[in-house]
One Martini backbone bead per residue (centre of mass of N, CA, C, O) as a GRO file, in nm:
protein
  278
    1UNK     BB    1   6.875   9.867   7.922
    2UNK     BB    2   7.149  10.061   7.955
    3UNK     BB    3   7.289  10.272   8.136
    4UNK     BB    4   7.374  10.598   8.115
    5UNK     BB    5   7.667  10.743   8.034
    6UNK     BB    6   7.878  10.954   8.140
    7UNK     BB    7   8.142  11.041   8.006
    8UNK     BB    8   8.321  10.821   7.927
    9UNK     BB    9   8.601  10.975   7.809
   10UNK     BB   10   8.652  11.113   8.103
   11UNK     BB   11   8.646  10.835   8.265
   12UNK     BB   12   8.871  10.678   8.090
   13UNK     BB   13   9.103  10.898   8.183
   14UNK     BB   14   9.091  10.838   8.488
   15UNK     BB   15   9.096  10.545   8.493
   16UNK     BB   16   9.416  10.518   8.353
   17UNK     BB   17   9.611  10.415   8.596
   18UNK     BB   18   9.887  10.414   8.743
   19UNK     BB   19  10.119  10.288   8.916
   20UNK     BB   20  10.205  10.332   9.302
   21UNK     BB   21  10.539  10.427   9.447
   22UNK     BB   22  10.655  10.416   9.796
   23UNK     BB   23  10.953  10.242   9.791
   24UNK     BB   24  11.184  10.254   9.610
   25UNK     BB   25  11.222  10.546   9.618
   26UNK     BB   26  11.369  10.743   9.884
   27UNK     BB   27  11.255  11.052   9.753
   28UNK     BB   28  11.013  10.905   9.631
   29UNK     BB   29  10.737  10.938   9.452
   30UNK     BB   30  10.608  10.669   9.185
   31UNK     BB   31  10.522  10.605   8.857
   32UNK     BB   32  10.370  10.348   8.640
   33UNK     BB   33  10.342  10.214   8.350
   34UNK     BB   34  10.292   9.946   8.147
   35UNK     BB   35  10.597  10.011   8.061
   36UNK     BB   36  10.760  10.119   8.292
   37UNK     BB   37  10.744  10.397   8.332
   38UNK     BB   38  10.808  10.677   8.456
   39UNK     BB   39  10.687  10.880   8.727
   40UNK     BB   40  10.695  11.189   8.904
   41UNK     BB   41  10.574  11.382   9.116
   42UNK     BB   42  10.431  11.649   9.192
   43UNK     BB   43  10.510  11.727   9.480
   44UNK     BB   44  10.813  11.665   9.463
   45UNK     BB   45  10.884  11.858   9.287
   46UNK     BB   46  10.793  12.119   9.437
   47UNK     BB   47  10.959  12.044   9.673
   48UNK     BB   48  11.228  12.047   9.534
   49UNK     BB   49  11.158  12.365   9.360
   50UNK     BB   50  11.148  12.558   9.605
   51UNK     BB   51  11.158  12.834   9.809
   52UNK     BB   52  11.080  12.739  10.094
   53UNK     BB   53  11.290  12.526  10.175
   54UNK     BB   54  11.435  12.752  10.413
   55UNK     BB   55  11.207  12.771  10.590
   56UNK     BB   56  11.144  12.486  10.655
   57UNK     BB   57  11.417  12.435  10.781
   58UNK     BB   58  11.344  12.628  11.019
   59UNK     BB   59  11.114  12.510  11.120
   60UNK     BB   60  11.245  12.283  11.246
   61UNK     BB   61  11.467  12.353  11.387
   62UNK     BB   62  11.315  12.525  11.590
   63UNK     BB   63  11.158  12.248  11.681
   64UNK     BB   64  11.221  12.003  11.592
   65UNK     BB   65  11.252  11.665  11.457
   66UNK     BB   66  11.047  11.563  11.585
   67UNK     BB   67  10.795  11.763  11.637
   68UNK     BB   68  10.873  11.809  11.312
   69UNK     BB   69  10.656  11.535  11.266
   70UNK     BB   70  10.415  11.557  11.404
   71UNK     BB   71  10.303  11.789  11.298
   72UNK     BB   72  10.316  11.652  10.980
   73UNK     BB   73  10.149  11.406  11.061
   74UNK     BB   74   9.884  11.586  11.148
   75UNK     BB   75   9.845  11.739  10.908
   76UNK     BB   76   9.814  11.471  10.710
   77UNK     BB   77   9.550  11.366  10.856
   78UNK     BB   78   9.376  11.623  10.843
   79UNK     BB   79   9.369  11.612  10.574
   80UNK     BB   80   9.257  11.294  10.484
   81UNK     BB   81   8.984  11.343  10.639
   82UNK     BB   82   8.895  11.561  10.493
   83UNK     BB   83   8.907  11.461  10.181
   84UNK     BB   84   8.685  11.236  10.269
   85UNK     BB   85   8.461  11.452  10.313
   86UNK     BB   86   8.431  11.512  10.021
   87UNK     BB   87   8.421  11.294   9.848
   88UNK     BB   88   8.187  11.150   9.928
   89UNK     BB   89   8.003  11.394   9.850
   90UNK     BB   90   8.072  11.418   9.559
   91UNK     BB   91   8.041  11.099   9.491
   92UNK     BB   92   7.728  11.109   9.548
   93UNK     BB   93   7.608  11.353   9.395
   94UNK     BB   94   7.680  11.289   9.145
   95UNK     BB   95   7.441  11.020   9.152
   96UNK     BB   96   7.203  11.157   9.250
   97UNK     BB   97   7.222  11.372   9.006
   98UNK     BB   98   7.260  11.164   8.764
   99UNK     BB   99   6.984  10.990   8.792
  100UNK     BB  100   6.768  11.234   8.826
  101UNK     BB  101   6.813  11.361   8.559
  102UNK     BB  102   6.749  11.081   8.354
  103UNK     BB  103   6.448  11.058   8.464
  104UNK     BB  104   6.359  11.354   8.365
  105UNK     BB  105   6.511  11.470   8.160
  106UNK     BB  106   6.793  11.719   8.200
  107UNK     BB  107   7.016  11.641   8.028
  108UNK     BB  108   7.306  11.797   7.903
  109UNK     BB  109   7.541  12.004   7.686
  110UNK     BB  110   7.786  12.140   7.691
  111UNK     BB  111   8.025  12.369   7.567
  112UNK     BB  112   8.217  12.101   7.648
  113UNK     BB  113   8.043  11.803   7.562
  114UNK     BB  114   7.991  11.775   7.888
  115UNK     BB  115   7.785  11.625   8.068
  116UNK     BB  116   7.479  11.742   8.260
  117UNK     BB  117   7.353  11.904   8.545
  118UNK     BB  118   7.175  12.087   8.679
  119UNK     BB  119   7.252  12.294   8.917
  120UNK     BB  120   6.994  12.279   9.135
  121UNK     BB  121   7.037  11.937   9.160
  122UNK     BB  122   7.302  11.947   9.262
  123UNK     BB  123   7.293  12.102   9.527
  124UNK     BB  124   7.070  11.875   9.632
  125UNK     BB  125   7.298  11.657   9.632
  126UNK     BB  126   7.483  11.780   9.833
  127UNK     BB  127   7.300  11.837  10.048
  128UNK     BB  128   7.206  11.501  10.081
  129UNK     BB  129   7.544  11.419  10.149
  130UNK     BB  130   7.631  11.554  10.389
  131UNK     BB  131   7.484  11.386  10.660
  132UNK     BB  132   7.678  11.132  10.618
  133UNK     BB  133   7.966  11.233  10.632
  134UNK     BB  134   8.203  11.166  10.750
  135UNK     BB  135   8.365  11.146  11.055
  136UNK     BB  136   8.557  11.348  11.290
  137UNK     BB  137   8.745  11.451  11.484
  138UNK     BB  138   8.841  11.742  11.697
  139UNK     BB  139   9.133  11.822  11.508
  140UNK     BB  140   8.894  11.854  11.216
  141UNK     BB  141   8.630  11.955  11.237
  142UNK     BB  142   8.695  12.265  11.142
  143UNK     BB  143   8.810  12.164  10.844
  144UNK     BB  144   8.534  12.020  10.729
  145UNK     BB  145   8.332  12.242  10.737
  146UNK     BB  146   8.486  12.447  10.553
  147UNK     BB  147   8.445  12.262  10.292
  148UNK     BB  148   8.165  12.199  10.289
  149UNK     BB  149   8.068  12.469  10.273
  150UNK     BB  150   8.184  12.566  10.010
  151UNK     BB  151   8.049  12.331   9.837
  152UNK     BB  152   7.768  12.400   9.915
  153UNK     BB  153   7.810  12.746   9.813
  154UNK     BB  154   7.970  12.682   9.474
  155UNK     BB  155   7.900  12.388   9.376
  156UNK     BB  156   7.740  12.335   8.958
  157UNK     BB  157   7.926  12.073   8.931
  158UNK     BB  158   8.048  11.715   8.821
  159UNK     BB  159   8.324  11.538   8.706
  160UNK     BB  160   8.580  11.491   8.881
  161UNK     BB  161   8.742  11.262   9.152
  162UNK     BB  162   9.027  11.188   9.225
  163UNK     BB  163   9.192  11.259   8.913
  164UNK     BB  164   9.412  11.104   8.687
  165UNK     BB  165   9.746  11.257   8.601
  166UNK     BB  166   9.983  11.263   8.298
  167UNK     BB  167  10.289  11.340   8.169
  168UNK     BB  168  10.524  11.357   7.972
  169UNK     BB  169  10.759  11.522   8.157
  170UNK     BB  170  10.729  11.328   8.443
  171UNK     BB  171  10.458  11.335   8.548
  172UNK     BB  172  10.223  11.272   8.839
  173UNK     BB  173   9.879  11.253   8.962
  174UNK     BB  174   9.611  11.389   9.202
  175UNK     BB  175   9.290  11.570   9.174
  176UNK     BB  176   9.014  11.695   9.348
  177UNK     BB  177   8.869  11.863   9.115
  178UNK     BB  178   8.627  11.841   8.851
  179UNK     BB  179   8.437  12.148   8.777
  180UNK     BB  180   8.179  12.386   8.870
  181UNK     BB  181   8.225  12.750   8.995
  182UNK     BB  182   7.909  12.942   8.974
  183UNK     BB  183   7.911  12.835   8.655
  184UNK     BB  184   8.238  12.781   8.612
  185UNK     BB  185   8.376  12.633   8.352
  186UNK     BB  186   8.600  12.439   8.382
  187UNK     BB  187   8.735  12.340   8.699
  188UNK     BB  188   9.050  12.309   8.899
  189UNK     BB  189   9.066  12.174   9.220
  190UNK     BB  190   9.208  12.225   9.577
  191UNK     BB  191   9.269  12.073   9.876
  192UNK     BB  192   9.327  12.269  10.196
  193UNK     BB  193   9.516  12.287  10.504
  194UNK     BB  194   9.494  12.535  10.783
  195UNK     BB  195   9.541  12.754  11.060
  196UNK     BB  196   9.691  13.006  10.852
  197UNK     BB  197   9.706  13.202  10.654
  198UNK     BB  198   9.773  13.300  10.316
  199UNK     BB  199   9.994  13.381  10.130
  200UNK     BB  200  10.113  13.447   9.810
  201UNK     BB  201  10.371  13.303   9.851
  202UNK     BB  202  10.243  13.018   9.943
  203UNK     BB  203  10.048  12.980   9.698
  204UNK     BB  204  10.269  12.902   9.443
  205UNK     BB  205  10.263  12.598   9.470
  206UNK     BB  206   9.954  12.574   9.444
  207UNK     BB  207   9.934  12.667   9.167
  208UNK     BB  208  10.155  12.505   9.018
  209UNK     BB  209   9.983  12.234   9.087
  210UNK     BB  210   9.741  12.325   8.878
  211UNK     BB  211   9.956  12.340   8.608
  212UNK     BB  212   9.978  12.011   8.630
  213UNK     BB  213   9.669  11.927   8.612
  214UNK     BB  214   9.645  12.070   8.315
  215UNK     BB  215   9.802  11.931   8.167
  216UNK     BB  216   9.726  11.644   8.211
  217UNK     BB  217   9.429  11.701   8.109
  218UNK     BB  218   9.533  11.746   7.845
  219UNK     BB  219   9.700  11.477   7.812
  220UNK     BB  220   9.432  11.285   7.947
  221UNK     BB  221   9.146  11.430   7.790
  222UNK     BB  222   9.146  11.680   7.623
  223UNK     BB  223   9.128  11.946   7.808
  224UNK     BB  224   9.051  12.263   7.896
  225UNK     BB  225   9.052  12.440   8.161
  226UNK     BB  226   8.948  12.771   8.282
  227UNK     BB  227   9.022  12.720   8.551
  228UNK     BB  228   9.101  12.792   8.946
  229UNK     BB  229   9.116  12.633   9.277
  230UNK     BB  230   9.186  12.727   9.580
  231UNK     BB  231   9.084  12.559   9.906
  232UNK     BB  232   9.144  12.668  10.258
  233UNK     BB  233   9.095  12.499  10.520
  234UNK     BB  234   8.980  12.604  10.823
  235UNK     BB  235   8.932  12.591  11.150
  236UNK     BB  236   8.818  12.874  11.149
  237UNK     BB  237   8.605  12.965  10.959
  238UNK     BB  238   8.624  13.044  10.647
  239UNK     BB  239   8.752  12.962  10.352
  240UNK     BB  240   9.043  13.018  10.170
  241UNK     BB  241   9.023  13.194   9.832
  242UNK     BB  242   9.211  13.091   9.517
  243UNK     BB  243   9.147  13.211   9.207
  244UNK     BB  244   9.200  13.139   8.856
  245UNK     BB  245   9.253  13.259   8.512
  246UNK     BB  246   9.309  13.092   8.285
  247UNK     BB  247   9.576  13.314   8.214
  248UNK     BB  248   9.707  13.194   8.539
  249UNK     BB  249   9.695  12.894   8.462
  250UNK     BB  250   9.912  12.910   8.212
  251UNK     BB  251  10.136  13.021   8.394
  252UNK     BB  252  10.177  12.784   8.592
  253UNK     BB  253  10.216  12.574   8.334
  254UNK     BB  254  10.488  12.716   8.299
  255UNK     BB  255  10.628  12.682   8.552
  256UNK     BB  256  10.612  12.363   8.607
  257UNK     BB  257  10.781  12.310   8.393
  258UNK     BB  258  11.050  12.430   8.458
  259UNK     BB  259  11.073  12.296   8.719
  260UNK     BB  260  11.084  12.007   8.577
  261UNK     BB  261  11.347  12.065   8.439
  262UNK     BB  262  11.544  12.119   8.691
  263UNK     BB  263  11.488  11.875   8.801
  264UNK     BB  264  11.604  11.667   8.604
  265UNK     BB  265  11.859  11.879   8.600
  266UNK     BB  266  11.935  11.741   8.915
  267UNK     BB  267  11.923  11.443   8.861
  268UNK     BB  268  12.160  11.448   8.625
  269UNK     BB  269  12.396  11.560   8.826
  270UNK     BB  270  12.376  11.360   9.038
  271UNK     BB  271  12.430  11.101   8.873
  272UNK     BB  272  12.731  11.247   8.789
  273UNK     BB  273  12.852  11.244   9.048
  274UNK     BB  274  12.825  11.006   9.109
  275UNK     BB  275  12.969  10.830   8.915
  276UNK     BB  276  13.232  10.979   8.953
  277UNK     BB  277  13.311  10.920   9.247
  278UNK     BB  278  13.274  10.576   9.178
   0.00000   0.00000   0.00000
């Protein structure tokens, strides 16, 4: 008897990955469809399109091109080792509650169609996966322990794990984790690392990155996510955390549109000016 599959319907949305091109393309990251269409990355869009970009450039500034590419190159290191010691607890724990539960005879539909598992069981098998989860140096190590902690301390459903997702409008991305936080859900979270505290101004493209894998969710799985969590693991104490409702969900969804239009009547305006030039 072949062994029963969680929500097939939306591990199928999840696994229908387009190729990722960061070769291609010199001002950023591509992905392509079987049929050749182009999708531009979630994060390019916002880069392109953010408030903050006079900051940064004073921030490189202050520092120097050198050290401010070291820094970003460590940040950046930093994320990647948090986010894999994240994916790992989350990818065995979803395995190990949903095999136990399969066993017990405790699974369930939830009031969104999928496949669940009861929470307290959930809870068990992120304990059960915590202790095996990959180390990191000690320059990543106070930004692991808070977001395992954080994910150990709220995380009560797990449905999607690093999964893939694309919109008409012309954008693609990975979003870090689909599932109930606390018991409301669907929710979809990401991870960040920070060594300080952020603004309510500095979490705009974070929320904004939210409304974009929200939208891609809405069209490549039909789901539409009920809230979002922003995760900022810090170096030392609790992770800050930014939770979204519904209402601001929906609101992220409409400025990421926007950005996304400007976005692209930017590269439409540079594309004939190059044109015209030439």
């Amino acid at each position: 008897m072949a062994a029963f599959e969680f929500n097939p319907k939306l591990n199928a949305a999840f696994q229908n990955k387009l190729t990722r091109d960061d070769e291609t393309d010199p001002n950023g990251r591509i992905y392509r469809n079987e049929d050749g269409e182009i999708f531009h990355s979630v994060t390019r869009i916002l880069g392109a399109t953010s408030q903050s970009k006079d900051a940064l450039e004073a921030w490189k500034k202050r520092l120097g091109e050198e050290l401010a590419a070291v820094e970003r190159d460590t940040a950046a290191e930093r994320g990647t080792r948090t986010h894999n010691s994240a994916e790992y607890v989350l990818r065995t724990a979803k395995k190990m509650a949903e095999a136990t539960s399969e066993k017990r005879g405790t699974t369930f539909l939830n009031k969104q169609g999928l496949h669940s598992v009861p929470a307290p069981l959930v809870k068990w098998a992120i304990k059960q996966a915590l202790p095996s989860a990959p180390k990191v140096g000690i320059s990543a190590s106070g930004y692991r322990r808070s977001l395992l902690q954080w994910i150990e301390e709220n995380v009560t459903a797990i449905h999607g794990i690093e999964f893939s997702i694309h919109h008409p409008a012309g954008f693609a991305g990975t979003a870090d984790f689909l599932g109930y936080v606390n018991g409301k859900g669907p929710f979809i979270c990401d991870w960040k690392t920070s060594a300080n505290k952020r603004s309510e101004e500095m979490l705009t493209d974070y929320t904004d990155q939210l409304g974009a894998y929200s939208l891609g969710l809405k069209h490549v799985a039909n789901l539409q996510a009920k809230g979002a969590v922003i995760v900022v693991a810090r170096r030392a104490g609790p992770a800050q955390v930014r939770e979204l409702t519904e209402l601001e969900l929906r609101g992220a969804e409409v400025r990421y549109l926007e950005r996304c239009h400007q976005y692209y009547d930017q590269l439409h305006e540079a594309l004939k000016d190059s044109q015209a030039s030439g």
